[in-house]
C-alpha positions in Angstrom: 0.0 0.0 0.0 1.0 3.4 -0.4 1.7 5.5 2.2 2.6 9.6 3.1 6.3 10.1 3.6 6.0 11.2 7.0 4.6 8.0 7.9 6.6 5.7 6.0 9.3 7.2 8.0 7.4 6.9 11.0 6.5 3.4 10.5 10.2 1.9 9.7 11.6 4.2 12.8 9.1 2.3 15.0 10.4 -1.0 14.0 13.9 0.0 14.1 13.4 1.1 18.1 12.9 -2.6 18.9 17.0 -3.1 18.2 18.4 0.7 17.7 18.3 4.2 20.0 16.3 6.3 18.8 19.2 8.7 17.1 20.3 5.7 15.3 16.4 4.3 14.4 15.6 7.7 12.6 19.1 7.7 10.9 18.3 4.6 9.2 14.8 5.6 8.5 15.7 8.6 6.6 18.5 6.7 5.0 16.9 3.7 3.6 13.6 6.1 2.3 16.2 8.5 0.6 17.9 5.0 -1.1 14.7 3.4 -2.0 13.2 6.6 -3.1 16.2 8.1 -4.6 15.2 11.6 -3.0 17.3 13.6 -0.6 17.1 14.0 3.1 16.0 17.3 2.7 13.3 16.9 -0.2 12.1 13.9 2.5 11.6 16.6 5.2 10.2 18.8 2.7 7.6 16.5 1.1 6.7 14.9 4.0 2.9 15.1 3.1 3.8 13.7 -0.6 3.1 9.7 -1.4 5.5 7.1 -1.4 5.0 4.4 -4.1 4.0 1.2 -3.4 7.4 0.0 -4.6 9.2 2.1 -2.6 7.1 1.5 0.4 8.0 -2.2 -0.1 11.7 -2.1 -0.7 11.8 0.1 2.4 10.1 -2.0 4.5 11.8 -5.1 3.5 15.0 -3.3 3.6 14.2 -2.3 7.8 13.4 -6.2 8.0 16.9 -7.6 6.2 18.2 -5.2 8.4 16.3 -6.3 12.0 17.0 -9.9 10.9 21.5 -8.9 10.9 22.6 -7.9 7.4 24.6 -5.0 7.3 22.9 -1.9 5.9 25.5 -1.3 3.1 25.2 -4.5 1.9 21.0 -4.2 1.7 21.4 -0.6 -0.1 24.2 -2.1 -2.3 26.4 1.0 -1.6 28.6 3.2 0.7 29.9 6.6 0.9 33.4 7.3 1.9 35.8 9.9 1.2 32.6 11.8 -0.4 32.5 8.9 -3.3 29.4 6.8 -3.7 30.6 3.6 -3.6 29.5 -0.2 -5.1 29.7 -3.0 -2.2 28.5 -6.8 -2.2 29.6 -9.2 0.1 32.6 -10.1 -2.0 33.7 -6.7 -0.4 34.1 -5.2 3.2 32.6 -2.2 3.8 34.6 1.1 3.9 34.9 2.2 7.2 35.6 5.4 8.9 38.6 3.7 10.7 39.9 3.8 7.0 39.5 7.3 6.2 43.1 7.6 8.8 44.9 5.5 6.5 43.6 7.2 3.3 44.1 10.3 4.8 48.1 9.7 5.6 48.4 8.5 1.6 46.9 11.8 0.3 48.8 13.9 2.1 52.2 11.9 1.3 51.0 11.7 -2.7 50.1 15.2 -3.0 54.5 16.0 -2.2 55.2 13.3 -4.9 56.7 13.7 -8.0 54.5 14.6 -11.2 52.2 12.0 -12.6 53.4 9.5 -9.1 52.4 5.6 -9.3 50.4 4.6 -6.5 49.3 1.0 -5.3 46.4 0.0 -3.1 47.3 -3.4 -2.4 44.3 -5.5 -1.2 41.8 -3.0 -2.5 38.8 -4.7 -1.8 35.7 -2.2 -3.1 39.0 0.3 -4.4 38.1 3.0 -1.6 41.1 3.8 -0.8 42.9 4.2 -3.7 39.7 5.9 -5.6 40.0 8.4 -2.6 43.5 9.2 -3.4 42.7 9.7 -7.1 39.8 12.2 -6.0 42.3 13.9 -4.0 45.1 13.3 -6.2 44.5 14.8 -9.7 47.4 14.0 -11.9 48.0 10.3 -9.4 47.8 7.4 -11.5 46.4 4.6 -9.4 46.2 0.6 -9.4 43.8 -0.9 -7.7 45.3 -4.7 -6.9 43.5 -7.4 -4.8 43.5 -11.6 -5.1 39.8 -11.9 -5.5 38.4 -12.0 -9.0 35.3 -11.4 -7.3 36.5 -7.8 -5.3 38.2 -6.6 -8.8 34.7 -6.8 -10.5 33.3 -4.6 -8.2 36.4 -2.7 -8.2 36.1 -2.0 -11.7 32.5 -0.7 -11.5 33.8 1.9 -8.6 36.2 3.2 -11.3 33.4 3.5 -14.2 31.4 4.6 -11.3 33.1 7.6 -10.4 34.7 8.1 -13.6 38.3 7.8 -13.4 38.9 5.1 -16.0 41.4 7.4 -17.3 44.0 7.2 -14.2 43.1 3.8 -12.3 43.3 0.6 -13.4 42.4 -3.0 -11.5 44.4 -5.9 -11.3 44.7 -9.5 -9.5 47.3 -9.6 -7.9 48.6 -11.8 -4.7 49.8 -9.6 -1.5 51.2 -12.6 -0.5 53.9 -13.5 -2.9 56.7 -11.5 -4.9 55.4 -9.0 -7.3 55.7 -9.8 -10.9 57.9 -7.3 -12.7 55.1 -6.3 -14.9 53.8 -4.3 -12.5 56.6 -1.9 -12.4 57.7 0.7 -9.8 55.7 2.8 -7.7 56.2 5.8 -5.6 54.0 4.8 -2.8 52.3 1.5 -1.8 49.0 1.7 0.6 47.3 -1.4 2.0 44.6 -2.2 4.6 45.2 -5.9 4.4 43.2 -8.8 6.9 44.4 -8.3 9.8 41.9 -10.0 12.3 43.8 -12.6 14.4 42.7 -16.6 13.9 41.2 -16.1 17.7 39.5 -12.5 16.8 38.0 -14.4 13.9 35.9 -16.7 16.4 35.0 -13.4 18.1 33.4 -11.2 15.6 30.0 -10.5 15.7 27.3 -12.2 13.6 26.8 -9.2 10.7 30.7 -9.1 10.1 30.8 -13.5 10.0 27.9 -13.7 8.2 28.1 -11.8 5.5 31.5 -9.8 5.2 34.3 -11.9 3.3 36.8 -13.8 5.1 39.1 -13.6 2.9 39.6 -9.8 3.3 39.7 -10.6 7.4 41.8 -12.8 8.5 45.2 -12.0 8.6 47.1 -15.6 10.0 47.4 -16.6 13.9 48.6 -13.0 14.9 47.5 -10.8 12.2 50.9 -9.9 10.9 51.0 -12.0 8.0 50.5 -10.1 5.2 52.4 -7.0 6.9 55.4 -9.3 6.7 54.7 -10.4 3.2 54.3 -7.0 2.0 56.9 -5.6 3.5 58.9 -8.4 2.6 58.2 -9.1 -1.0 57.1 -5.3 -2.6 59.7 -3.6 -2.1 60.9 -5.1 -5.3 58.0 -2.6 -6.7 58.9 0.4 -4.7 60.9 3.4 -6.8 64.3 4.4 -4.2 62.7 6.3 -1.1 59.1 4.7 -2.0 56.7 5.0 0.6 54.3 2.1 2.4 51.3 2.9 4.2 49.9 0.2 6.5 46.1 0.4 8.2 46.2 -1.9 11.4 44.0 -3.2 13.9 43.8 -2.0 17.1 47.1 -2.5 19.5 49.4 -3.8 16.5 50.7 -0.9 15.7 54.4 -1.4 17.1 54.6 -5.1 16.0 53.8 -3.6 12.1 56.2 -0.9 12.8 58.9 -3.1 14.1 57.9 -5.3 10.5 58.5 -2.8 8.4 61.7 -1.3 10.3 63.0 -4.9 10.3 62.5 -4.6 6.5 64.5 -1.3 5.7 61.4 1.0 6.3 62.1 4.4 8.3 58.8 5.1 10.2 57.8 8.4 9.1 54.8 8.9 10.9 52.0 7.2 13.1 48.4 8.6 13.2 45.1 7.9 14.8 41.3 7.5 13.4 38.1 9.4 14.3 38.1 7.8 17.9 41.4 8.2 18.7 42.6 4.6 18.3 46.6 4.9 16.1 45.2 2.7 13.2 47.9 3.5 10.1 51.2 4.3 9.5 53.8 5.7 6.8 56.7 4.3 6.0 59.5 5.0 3.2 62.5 2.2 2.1 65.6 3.7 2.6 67.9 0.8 2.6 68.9 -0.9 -0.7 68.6 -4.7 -0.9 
């Protein structure tokens, strides 16, 4: 049936207060009308007294349900925001998160002091957030997107169609885990949020990460470390002399990755924290020749 705006929204925040506060419940009330609708947040407070469709009605509702019932919201919109770009996820991907934003951060500011034209890598791209951010950022950065899964490099791909930068980045499978093929050339910086969830953490997440997010892009080995050591170990074959890495990490492992990568020939050039103040990424740049 169709119903007024005002008490669609009304209807789905209702439900939502059975599992959610009430900041959060009319948060994703507005947010799944405006998806299902395709209307703003302020044309939704503005045409309150306007009809929803019936389709739109029933996606929404259905939507609230998927949503009750444990799947992730970005994965029932079938999209994210981050770093201001509108995203394409599945569950081949994780979802960009604001923890990320530290890491992508620390890469834009080191790319914008690069050379002209610099090569940048984000290894274990996943959905490409982070290296799509940098080319946002980044005008003349020309950007490889590089990840295992066949499956994360489709979706990838339709983030660089989707915000149209076919023309600088490019997506390629490509194994964090094992010595770069020369093909891939040099690059003046390397950035990577690899899995780094520990084999015990993996037994601890909750239900709407287990369920549904990809394990693949999780777990990172016994302690985490794995692919920091791999990575550090095996790309600096593709770094240019004085080429930079930047690491995401989980909470707590920050000195272990930073003793990785020193262990490696990396000076640490800098350390620095997400939105709630928990040190999540690092910079580093190879100074010793192997």
């Amino acid at each position: 049936m169709v119903k007024k705006y005002s008490q669609l929204y009304s209807d789905l925040r209702h439900i939502l207060l059975k599992t959610e506060g009430a900041q959060s419940a009319g948060f994703l009330a507005r947010t799944i009308i405006c998806h299902f609708g395709n209307i703003t947040q302020e044309q939704l407070l503005a045409n309150g007294e306007l009809y929803a469709s019936e389709p739109i009605c029933e996606a929404s509702e259905a939507a609230v349900m998927r949503f009750i019932a444990g799947k992730p919201l970005a994965y029932i919109l079938g999209e994210w925001e981050f770093y201001g770009l509108k995203l394409t996820v599945t569950p081949d991907v994780l979802i960009p998160r604001d923890d990320t934003c530290a890491v992508a951060a620390l890469a834009i500011q080191q790319s914008l002091f690069l050379e002209k034209s610099p090569r940048i890598l984000d290894l274990c791209t996943g959905s490409g957030c982070i290296g799509l951010a940098i080319a946002s950022r980044v005008p003349d950065a020309r950007v490889t997107l590089g990840d295992i899964s066949k499956e994360a490099l489709a979706i990838a791909r339709n983030n660089i169609l989707r915000n149209h930068f076919s023309g600088r980045v490019s997506a390629i499978q490509v194994d964090a885990l094992k010595e770069p093929s020369s093909f891939l050339g040099k690059f003046d910086l390397i950035v990577s949020n690899p899995p780094y969830i520990t084999t015990q953490e993996m037994e601890e997440l909750p239900k709407s990460v287990t369920d549904f997010e990809p394990h693949l892009a999780l777990h990172g080995g016994d302690d985490g470390l794995l692919f920091y050591r791999a990575i550090a170990r095996n790309y600096k074959r593709a770094l240019k002399p004085g080429g930079f890495l930047c690491f995401e990490f989980g909470m707590g492992q920050g000195n272990a990755v930073c003793e990785i990568l020193e262990n490696n020939g990396y000076t640490i050039l800098e350390r620095s924290r997400d939105y709630n103040d928990r040190e999540r990424a690092v910079l580093a740049q190879l100074i010793r020749k192997d």
